[in-house]
C-alpha positions in Angstrom: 0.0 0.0 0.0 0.7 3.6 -1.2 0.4 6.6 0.6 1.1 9.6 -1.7 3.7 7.5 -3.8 5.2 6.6 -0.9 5.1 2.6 0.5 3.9 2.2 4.7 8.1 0.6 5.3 9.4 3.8 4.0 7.3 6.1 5.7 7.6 4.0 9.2 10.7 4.4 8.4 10.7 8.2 8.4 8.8 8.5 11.5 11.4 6.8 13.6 13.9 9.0 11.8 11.7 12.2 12.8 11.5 10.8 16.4 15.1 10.4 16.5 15.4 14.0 15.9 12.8 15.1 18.4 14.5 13.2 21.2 18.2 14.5 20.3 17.0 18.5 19.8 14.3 17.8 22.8 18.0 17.0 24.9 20.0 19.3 23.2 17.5 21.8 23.9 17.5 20.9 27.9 21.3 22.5 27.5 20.2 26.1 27.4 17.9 26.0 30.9 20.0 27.6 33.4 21.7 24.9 35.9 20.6 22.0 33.1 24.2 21.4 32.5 25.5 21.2 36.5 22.0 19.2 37.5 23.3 16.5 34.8 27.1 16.7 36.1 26.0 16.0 39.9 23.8 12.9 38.8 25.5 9.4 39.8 24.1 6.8 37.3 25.3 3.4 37.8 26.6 1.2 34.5 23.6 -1.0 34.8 21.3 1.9 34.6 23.4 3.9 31.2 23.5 0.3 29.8 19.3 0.0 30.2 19.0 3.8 28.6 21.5 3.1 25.9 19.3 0.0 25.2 15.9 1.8 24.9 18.0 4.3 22.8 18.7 2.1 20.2 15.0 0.7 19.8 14.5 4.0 17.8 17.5 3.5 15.8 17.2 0.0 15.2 13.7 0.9 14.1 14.7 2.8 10.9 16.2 -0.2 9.2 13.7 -2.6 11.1 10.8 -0.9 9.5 12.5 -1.1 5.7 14.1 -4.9 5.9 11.1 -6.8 8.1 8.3 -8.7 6.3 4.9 -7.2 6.8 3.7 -9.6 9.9 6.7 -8.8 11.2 7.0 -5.5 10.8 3.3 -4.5 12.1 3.9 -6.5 15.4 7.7 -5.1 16.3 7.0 -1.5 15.0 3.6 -1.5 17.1 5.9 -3.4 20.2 8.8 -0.6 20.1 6.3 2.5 19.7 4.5 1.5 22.9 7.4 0.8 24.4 9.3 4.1 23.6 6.2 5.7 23.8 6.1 4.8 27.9 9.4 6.1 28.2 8.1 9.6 27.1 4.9 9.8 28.6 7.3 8.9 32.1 9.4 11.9 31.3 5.8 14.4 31.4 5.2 14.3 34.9 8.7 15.9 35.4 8.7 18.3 32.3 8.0 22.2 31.4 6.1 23.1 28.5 8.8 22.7 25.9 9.5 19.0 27.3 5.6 18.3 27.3 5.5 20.1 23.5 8.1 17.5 22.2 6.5 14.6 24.2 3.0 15.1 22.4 5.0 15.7 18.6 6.8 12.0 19.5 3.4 10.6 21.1 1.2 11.4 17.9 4.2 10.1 15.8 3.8 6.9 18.1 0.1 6.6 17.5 1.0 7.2 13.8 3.4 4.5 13.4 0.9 2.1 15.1 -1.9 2.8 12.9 0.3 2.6 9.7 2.0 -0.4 10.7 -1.6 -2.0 10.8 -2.3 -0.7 7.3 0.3 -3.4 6.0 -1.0 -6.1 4.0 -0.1 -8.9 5.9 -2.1 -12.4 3.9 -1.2 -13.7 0.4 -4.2 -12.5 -1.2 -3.0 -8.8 0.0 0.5 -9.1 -0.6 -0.2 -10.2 -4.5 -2.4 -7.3 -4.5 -0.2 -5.1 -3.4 2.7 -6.5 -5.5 0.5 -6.7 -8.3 -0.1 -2.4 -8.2 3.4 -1.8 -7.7 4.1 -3.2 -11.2 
C-alpha cells in the first residue's frame, strides 16, 4: 500500500527518523535552561542503569532499518511493540517536564500513535501481498 507514492516501510521508516530528531533537539534543547548542564554533572548513574538507557535508545534507531528490511507480519507487530514501548518512556518523562518537554513529548506521542496505525495498514495475507505487488508493477 501507497500513501502519496510513498510505501507504509518507508514512511515507518521516516517517522522513527523524525522521532530520532525530536529526542536529540528535545536533549540538546535541555542545555540552554539555566543549571541544566551542572543538575546533569551531579547525577551518579550506575553502569547498569546507562547500559538499560543506551538500550531503549537504540530501539528507535534500530527501528529505521527494522521498518524497511522486516516482512509485513513482522514488521506491524515489532513497530507497534517498540512504539509502545518508547512511547512509555516519554509519557514517564511528562510528569517531570515544562512546557517545551511536554511540547516535544505530544509531537513523539502522535508520531507513536501514527506509526501504530500505519504499521496495521500493511498487507499482511497472500491475497494482499499479491495485490499489493501486483499495483506496484
Amino acid at each position: 500500500m501507497k500513501i502519496n507514492s510513498i510505501t507504509i516501510p518507508t514512511l515507518l521508516s521516516t517517522l522513527w527518523v523524525f522521532i530520532l530528531f525530536n529526542m536529540i533537539f528535545r536533549d540538546l534543547h535541555q542545555f540552554l535552561a539555566i543549571g541544566y548542564i551542572e543538575e546533569m554533572m551531579a547525577l551518579t548513574i550506575s553502569d547498569t542503569n546507562m547500559l538499560l538507557y543506551g538500550v531503549i535508545l537504540e530501539i528507535p534507531i534500530l527501528m529505521v532499518l527494522l521498518s524497511r528490511v522486516l516482512p509485513n507480519i513482522a514488521n506491524k507487530w515489532v513497530n507497534s511493540i517498540a512504539a509502545i514501548i518508547i512511547m512509555l518512556g516519554v509519557i514517564s518523562t511528562l510528569p517531570n517536564g515544562d512546557l517545551d518537554d511536554t511540547f516535544f513529548a505530544l509531537i513523539e506521542i502522535i508520531s507513536f500513535i501514527t506509526i501504530i496505525r500505519l504499521a496495521w495498514k500493511l498487507p499482511t495475507d497472500d491475497l494482499q501481498i499479491h495485490n499489493h505487488l501486483k499495483k506496484k508493477l
